[in-house]
PDB file of N, CA, C and O in Angstrom:
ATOM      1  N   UNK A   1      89.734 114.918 145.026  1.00  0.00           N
ATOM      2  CA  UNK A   1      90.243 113.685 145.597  1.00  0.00           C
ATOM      3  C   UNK A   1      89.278 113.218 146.691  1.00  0.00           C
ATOM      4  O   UNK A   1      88.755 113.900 147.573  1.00  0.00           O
ATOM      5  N   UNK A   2      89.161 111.953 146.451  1.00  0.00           N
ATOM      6  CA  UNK A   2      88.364 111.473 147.294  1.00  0.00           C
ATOM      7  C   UNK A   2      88.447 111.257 148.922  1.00  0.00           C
ATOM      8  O   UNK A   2      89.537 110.762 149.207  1.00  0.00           O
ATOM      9  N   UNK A   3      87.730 111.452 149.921  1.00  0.00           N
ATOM     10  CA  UNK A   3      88.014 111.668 151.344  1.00  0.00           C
ATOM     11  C   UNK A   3      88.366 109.820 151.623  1.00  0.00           C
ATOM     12  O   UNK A   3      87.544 108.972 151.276  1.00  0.00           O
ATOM     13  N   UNK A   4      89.551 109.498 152.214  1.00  0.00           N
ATOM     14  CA  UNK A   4      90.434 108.059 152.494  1.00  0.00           C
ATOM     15  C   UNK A   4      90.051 108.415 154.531  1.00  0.00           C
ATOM     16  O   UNK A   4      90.176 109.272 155.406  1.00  0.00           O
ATOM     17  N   UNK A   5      89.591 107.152 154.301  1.00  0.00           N
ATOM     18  CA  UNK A   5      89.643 106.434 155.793  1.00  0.00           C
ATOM     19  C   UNK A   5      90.980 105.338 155.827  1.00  0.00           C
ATOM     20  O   UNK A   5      91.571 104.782 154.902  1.00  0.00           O
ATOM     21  N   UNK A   6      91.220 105.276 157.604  1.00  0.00           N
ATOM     22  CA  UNK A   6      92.430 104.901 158.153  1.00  0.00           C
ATOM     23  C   UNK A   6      91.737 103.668 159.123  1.00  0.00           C
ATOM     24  O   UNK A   6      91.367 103.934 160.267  1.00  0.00           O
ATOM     25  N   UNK A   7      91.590 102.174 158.498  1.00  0.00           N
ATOM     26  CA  UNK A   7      91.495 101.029 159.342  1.00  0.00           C
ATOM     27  C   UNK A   7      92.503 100.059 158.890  1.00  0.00           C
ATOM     28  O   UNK A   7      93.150 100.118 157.844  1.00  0.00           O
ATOM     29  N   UNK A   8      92.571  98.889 160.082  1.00  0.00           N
ATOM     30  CA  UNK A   8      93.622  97.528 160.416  1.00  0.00           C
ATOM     31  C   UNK A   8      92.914  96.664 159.843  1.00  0.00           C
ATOM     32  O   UNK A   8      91.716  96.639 160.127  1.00  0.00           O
ATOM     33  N   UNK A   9      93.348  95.894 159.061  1.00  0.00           N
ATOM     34  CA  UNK A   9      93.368  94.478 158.681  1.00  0.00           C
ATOM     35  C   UNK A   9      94.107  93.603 159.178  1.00  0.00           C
ATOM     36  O   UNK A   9      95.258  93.571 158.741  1.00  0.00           O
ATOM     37  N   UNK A  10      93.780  92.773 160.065  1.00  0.00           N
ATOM     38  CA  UNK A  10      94.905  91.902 160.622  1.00  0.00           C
ATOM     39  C   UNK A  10      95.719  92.387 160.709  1.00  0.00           C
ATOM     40  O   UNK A  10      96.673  92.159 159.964  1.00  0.00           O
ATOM     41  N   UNK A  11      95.762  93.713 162.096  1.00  0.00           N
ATOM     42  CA  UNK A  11      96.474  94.485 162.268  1.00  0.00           C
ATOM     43  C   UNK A  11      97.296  94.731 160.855  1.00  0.00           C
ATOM     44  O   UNK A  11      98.470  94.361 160.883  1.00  0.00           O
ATOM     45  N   UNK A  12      96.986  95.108 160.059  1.00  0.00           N
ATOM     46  CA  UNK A  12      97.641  95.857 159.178  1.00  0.00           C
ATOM     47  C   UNK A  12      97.244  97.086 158.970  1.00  0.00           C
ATOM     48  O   UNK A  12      96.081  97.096 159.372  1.00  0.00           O
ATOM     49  N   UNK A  13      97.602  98.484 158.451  1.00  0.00           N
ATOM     50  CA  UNK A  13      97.287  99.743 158.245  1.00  0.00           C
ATOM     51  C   UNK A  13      96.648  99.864 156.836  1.00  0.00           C
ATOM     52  O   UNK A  13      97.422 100.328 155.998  1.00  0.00           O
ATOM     53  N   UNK A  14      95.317  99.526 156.359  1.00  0.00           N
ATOM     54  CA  UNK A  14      94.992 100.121 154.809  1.00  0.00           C
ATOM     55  C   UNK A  14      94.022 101.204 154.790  1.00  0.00           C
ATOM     56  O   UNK A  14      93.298 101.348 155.775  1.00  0.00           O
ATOM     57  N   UNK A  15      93.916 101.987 153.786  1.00  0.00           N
ATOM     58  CA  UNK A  15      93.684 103.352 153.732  1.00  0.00           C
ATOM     59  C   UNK A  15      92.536 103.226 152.391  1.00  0.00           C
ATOM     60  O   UNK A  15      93.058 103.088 151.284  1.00  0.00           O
ATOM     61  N   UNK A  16      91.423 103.256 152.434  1.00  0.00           N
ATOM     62  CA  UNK A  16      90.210 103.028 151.214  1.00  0.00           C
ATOM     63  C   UNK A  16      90.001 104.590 151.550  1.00  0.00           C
ATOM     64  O   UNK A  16      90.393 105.413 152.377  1.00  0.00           O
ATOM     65  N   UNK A  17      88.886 104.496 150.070  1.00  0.00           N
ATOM     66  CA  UNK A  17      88.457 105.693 149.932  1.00  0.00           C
ATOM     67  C   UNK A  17      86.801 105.632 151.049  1.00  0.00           C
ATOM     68  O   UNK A  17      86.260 104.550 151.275  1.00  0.00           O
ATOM     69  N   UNK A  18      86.338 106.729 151.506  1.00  0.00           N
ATOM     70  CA  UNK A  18      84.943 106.764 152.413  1.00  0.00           C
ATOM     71  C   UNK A  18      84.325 106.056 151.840  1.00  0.00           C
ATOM     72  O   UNK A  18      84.978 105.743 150.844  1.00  0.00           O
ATOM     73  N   UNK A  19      83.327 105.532 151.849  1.00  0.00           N
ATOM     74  CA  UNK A  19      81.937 104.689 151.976  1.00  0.00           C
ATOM     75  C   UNK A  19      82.398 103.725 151.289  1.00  0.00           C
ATOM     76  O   UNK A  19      81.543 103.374 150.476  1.00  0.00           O
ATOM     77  N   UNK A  20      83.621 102.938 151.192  1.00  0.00           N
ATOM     78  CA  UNK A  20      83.891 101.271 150.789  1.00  0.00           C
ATOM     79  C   UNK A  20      83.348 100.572 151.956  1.00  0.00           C
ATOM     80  O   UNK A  20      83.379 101.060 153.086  1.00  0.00           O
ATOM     81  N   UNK A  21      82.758  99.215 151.624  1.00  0.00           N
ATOM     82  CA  UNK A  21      82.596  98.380 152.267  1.00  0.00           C
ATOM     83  C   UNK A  21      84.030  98.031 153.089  1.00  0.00           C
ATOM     84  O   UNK A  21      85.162  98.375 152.748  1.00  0.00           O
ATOM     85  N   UNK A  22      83.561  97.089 154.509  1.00  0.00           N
ATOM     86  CA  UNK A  22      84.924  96.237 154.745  1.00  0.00           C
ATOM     87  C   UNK A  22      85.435  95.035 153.889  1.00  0.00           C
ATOM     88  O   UNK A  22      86.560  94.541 153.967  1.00  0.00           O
ATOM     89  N   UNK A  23      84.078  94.515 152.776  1.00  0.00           N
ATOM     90  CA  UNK A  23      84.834  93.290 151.554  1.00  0.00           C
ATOM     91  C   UNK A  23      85.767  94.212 150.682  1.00  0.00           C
ATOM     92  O   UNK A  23      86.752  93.592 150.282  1.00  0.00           O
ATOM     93  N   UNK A  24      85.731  95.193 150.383  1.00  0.00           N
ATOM     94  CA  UNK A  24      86.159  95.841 149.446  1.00  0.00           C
ATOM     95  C   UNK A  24      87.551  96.170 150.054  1.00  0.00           C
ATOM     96  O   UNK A  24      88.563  95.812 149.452  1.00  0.00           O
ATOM     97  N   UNK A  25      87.629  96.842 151.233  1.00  0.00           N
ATOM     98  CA  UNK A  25      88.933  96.817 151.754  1.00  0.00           C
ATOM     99  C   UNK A  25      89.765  95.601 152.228  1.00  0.00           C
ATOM    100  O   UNK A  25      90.956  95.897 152.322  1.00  0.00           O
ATOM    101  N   UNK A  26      89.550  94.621 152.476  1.00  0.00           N
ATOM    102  CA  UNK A  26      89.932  93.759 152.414  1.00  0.00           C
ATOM    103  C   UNK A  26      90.674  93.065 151.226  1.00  0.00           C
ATOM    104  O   UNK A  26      91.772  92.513 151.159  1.00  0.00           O
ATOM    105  N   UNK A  27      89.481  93.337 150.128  1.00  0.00           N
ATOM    106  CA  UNK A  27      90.322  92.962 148.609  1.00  0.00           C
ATOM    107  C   UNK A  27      91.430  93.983 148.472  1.00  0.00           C
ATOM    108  O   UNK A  27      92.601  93.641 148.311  1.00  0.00           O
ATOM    109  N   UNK A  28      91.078  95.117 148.532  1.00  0.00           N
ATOM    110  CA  UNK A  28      92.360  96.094 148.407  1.00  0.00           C
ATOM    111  C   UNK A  28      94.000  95.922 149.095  1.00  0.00           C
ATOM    112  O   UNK A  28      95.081  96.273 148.621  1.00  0.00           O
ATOM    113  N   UNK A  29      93.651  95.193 150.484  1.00  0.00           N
ATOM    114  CA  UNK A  29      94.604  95.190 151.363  1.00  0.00           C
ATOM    115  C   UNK A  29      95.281  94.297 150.679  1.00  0.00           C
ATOM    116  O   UNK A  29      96.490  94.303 150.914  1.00  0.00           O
ATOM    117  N   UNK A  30      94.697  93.106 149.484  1.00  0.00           N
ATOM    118  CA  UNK A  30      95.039  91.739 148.854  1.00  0.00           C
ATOM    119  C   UNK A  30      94.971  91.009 149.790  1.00  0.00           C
ATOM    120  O   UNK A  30      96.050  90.529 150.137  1.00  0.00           O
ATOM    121  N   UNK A  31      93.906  90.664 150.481  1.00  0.00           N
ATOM    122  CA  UNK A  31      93.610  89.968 151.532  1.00  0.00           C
ATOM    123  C   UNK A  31      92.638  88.751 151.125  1.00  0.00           C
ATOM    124  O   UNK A  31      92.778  87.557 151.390  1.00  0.00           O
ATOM    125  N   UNK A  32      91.620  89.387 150.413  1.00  0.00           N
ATOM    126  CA  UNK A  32      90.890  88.215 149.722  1.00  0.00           C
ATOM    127  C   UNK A  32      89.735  87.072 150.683  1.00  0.00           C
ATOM    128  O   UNK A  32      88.529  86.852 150.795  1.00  0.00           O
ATOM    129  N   UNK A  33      90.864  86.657 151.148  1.00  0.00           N
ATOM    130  CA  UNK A  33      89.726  85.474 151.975  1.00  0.00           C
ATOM    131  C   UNK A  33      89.629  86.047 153.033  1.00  0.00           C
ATOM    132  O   UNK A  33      90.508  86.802 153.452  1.00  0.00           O
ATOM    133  N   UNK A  34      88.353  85.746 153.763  1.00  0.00           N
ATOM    134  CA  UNK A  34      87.691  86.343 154.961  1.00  0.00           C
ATOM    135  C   UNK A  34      88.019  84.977 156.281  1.00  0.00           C
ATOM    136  O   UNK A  34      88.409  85.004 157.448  1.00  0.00           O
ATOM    137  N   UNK A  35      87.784  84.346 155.722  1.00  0.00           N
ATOM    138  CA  UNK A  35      87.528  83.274 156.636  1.00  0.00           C
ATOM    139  C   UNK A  35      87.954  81.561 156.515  1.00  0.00           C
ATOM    140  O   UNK A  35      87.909  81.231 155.330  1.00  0.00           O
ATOM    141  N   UNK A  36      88.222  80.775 157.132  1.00  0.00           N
ATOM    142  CA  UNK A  36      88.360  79.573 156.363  1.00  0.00           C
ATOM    143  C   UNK A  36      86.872  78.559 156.728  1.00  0.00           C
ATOM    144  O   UNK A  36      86.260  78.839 157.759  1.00  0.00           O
ATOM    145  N   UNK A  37      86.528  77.787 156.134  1.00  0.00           N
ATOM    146  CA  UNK A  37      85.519  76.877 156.696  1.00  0.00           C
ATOM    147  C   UNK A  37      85.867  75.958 157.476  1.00  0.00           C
ATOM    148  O   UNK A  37      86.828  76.437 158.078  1.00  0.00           O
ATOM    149  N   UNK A  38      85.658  74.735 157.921  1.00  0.00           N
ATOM    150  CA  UNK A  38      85.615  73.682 159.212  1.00  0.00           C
ATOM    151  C   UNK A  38      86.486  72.868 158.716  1.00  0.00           C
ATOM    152  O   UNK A  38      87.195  72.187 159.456  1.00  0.00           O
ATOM    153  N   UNK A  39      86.573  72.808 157.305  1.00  0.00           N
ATOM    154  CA  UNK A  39      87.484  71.545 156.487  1.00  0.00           C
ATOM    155  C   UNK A  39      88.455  72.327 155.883  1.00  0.00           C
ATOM    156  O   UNK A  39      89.187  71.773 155.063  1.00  0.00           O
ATOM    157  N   UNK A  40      88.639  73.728 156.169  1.00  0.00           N
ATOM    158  CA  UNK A  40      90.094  74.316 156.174  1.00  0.00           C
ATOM    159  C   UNK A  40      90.081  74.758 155.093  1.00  0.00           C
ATOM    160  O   UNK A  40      91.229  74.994 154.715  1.00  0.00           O
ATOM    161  N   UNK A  41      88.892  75.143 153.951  1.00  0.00           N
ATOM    162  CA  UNK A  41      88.856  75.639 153.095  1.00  0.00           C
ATOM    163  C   UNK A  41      88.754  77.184 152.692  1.00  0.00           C
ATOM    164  O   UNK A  41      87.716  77.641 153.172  1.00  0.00           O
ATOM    165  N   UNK A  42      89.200  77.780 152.248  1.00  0.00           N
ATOM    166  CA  UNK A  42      89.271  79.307 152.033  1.00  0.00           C
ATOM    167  C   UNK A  42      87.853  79.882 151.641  1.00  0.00           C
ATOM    168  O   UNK A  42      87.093  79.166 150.989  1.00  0.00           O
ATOM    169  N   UNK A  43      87.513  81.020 151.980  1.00  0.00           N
ATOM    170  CA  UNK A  43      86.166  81.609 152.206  1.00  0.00           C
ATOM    171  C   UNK A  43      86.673  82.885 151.784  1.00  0.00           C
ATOM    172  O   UNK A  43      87.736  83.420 152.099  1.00  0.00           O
ATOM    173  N   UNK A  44      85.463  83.429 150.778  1.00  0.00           N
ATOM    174  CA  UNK A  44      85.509  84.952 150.349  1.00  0.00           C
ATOM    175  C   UNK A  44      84.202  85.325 149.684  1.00  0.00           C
ATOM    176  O   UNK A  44      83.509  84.616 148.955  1.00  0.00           O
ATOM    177  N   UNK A  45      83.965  86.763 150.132  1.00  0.00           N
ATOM    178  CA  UNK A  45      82.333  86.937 149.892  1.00  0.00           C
ATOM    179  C   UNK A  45      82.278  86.529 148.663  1.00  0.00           C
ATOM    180  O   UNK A  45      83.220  86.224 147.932  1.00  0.00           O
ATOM    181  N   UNK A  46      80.769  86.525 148.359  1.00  0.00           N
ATOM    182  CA  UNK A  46      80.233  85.709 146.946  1.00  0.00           C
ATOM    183  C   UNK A  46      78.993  86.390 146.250  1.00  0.00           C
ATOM    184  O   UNK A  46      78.679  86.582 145.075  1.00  0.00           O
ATOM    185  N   UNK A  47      78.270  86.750 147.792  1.00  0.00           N
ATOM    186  CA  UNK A  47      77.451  87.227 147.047  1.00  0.00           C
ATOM    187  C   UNK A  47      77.108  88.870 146.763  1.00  0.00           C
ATOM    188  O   UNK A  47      76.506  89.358 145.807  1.00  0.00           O
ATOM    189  N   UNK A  48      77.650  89.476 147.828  1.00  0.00           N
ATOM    190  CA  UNK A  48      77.681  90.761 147.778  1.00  0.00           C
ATOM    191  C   UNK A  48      76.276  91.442 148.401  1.00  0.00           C
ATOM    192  O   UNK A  48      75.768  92.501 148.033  1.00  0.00           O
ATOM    193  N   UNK A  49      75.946  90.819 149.117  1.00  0.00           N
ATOM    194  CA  UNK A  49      74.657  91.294 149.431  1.00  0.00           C
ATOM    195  C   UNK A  49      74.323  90.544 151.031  1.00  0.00           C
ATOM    196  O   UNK A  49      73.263  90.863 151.569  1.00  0.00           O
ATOM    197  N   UNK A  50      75.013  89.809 151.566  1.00  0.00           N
ATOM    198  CA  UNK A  50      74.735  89.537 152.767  1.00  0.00           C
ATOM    199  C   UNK A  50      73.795  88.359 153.157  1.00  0.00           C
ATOM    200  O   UNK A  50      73.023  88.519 154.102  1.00  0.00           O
ATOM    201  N   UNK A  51      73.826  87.155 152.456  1.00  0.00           N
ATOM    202  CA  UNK A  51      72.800  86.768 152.203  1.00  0.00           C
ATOM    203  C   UNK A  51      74.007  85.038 152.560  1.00  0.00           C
ATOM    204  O   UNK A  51      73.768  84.313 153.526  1.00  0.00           O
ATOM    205  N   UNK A  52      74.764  84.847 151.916  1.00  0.00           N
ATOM    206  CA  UNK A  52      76.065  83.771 151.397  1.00  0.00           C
ATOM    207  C   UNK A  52      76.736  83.626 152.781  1.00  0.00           C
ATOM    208  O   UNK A  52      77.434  82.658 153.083  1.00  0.00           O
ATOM    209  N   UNK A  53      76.449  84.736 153.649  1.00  0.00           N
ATOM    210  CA  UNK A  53      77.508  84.810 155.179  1.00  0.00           C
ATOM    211  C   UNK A  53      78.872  84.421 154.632  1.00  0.00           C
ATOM    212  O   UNK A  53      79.617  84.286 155.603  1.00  0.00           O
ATOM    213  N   UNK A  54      79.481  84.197 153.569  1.00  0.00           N
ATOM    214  CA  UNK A  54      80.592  84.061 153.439  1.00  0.00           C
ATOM    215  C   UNK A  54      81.818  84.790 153.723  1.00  0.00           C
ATOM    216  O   UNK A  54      82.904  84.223 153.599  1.00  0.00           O
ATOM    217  N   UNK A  55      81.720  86.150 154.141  1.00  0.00           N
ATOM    218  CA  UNK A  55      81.992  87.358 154.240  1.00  0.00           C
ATOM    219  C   UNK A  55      82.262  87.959 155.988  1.00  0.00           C
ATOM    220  O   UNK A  55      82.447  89.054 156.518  1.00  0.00           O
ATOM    221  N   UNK A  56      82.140  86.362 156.491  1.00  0.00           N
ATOM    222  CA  UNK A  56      82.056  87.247 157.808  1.00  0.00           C
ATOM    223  C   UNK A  56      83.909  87.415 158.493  1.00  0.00           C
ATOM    224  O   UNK A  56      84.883  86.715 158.218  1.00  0.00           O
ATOM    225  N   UNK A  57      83.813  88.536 159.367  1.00  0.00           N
ATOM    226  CA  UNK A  57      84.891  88.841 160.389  1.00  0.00           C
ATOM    227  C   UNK A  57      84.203  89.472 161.663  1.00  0.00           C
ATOM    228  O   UNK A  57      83.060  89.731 162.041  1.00  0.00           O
ATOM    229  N   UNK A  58      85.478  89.581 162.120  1.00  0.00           N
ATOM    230  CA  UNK A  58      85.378  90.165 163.638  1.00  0.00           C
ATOM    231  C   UNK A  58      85.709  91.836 163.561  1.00  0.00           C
ATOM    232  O   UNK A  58      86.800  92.359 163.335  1.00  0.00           O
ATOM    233  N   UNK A  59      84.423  92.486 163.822  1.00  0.00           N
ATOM    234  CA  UNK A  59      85.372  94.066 163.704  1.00  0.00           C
ATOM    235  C   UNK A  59      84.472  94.441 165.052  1.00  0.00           C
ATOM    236  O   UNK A  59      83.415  94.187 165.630  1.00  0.00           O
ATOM    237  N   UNK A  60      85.988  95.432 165.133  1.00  0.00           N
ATOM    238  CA  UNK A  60      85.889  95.875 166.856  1.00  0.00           C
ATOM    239  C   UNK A  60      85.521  94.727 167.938  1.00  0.00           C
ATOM    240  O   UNK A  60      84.958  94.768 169.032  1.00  0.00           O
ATOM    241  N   UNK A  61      85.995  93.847 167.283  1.00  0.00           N
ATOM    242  CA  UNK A  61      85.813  92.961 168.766  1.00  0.00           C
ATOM    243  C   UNK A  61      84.637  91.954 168.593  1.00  0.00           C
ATOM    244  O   UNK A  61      84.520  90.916 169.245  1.00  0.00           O
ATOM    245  N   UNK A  62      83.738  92.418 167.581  1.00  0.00           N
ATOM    246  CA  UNK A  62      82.147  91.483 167.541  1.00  0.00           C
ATOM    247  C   UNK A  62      82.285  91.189 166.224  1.00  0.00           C
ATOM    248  O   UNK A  62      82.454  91.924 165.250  1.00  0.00           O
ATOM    249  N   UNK A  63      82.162  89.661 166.358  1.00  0.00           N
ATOM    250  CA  UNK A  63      82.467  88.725 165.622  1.00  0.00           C
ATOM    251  C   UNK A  63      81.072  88.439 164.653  1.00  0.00           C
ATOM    252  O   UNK A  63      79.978  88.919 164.950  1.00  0.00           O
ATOM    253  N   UNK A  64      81.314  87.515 163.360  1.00  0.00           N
ATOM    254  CA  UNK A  64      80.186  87.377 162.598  1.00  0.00           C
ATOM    255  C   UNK A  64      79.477  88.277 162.394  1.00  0.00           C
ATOM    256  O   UNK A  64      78.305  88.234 162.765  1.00  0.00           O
ATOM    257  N   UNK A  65      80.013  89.388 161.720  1.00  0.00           N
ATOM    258  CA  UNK A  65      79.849  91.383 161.090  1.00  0.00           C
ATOM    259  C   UNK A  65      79.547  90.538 159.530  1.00  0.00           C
ATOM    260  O   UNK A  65      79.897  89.365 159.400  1.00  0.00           O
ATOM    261  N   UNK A  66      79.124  91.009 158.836  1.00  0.00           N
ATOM    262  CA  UNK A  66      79.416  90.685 157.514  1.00  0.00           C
ATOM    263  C   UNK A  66      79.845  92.366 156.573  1.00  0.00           C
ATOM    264  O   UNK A  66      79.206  93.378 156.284  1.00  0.00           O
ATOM    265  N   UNK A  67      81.312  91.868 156.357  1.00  0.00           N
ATOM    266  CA  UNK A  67      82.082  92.456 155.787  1.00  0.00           C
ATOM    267  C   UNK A  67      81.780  92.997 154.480  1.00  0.00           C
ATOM    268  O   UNK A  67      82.571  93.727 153.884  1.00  0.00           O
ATOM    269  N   UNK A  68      80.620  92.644 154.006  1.00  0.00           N
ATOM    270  CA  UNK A  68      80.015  93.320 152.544  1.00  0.00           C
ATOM    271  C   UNK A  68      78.849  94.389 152.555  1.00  0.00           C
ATOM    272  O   UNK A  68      78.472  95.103 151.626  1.00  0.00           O
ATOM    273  N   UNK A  69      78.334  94.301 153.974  1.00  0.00           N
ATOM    274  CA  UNK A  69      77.017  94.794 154.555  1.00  0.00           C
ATOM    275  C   UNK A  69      77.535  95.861 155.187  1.00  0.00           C
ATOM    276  O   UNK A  69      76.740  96.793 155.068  1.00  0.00           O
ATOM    277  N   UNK A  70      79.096  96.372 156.195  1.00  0.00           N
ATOM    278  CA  UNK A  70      79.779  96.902 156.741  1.00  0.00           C
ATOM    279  C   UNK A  70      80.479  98.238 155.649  1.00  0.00           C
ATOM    280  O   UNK A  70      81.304  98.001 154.766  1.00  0.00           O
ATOM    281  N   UNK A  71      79.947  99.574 155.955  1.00  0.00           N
ATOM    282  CA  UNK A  71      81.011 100.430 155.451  1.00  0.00           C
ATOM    283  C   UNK A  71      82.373 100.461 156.778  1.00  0.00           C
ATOM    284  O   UNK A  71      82.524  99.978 157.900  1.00  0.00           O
ATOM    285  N   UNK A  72      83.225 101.404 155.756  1.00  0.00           N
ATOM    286  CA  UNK A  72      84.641 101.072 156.691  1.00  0.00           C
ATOM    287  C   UNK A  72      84.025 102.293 157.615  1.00  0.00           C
ATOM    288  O   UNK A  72      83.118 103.067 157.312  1.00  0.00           O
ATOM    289  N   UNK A  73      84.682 102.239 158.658  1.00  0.00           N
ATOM    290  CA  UNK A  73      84.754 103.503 160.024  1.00  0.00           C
ATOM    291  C   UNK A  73      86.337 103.904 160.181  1.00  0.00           C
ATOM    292  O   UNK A  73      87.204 103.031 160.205  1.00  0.00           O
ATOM    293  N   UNK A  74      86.606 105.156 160.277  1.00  0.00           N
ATOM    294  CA  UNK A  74      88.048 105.454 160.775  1.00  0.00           C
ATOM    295  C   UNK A  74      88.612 104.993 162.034  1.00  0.00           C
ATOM    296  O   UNK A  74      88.230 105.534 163.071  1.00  0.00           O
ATOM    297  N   UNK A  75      89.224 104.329 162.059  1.00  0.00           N
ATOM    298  CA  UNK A  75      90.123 103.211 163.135  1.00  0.00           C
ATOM    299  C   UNK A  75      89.320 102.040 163.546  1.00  0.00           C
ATOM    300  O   UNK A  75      89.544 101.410 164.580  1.00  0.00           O
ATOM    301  N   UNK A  76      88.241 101.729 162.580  1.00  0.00           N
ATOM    302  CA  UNK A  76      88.010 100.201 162.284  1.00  0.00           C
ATOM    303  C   UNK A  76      89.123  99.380 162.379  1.00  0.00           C
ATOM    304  O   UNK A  76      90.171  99.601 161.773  1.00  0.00           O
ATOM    305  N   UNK A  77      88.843  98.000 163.466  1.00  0.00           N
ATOM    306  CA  UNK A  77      89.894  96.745 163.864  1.00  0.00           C
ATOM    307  C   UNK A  77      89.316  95.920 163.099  1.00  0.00           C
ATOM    308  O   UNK A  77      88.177  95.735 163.527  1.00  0.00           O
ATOM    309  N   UNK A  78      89.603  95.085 161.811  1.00  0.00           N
ATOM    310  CA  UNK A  78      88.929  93.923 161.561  1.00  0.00           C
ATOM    311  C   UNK A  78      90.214  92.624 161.545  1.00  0.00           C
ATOM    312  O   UNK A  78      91.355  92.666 161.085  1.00  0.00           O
ATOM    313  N   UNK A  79      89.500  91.554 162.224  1.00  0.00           N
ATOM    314  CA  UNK A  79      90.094  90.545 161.942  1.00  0.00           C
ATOM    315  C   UNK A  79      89.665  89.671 161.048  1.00  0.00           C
ATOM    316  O   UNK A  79      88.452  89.735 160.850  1.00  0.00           O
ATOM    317  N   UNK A  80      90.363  88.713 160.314  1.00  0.00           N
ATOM    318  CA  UNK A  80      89.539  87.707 159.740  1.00  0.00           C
ATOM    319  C   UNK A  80      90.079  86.288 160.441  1.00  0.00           C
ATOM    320  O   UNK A  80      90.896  86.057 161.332  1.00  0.00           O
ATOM    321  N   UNK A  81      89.822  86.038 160.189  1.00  0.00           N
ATOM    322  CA  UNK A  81      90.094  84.214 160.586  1.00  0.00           C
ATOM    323  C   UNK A  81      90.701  83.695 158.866  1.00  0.00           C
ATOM    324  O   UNK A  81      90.661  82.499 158.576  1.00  0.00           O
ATOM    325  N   UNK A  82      91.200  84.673 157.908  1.00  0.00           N
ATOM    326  CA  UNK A  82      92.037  83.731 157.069  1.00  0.00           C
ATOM    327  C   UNK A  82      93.656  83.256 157.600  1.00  0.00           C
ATOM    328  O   UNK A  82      94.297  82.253 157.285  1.00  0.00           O
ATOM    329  N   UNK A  83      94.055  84.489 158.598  1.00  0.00           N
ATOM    330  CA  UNK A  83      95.719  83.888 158.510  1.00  0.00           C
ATOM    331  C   UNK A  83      95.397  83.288 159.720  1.00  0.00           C
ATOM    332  O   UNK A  83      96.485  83.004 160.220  1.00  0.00           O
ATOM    333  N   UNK A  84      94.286  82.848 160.659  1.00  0.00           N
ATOM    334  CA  UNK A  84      94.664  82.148 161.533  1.00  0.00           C
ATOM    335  C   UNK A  84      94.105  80.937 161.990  1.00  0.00           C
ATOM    336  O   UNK A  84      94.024  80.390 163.090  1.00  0.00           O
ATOM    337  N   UNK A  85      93.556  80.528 160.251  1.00  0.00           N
ATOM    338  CA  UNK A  85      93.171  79.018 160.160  1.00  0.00           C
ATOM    339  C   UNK A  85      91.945  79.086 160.950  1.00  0.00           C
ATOM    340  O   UNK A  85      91.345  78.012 160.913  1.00  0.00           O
ATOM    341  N   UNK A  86      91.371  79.982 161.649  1.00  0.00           N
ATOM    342  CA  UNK A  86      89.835  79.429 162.575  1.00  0.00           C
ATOM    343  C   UNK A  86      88.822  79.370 160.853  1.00  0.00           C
ATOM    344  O   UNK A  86      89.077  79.575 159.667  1.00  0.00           O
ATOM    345  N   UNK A  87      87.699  78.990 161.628  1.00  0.00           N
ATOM    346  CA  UNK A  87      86.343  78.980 161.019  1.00  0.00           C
ATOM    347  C   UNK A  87      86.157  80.029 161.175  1.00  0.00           C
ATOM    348  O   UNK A  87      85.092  80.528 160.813  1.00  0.00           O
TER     349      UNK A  87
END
């Protein structure tokens, strides 16, 4: 069995297996969108490689991380800006 890390998603509790990205946990959490754009449109990585910035959140506090480039850390905080309408 694979070794599971313990991080928050918008303050939520999800549990991935070690070396997932934070896009990947995020999809898991069914979270999906990362971010919204300026015209209120929903945002979710694209390209998988860090390149699209589509992917960005706030973890631990420092903002514009890109969440596809990011493995998870045990008691990783990530926020996104999908449930709270920012850019």
């Amino acid at each position: 069995m694979p070794e599971r890390i313990e991080l928050s998603i918008d303050k939520r509790a999800v549990s991935v297996a070690a070396g997932s990205s934070v896009a990947a946990a995020i999809a898991i959490a069914g979270g999906g969108i990362t971010r919204r754009s300026v015209g209120g449109a929903a945002r979710a990585p694209l390209c998988g490689m860090g390149v699209c910035q589509e992917c960005r959140v706030t973890i631990d506090g420092r903002a514009h991380r890109l969440a596809c480039q990011t493995p998870c850390a045990p008691g990783m905080q990530v926020q996104t800006a999908a449930r709270e309408g920012a850019a």
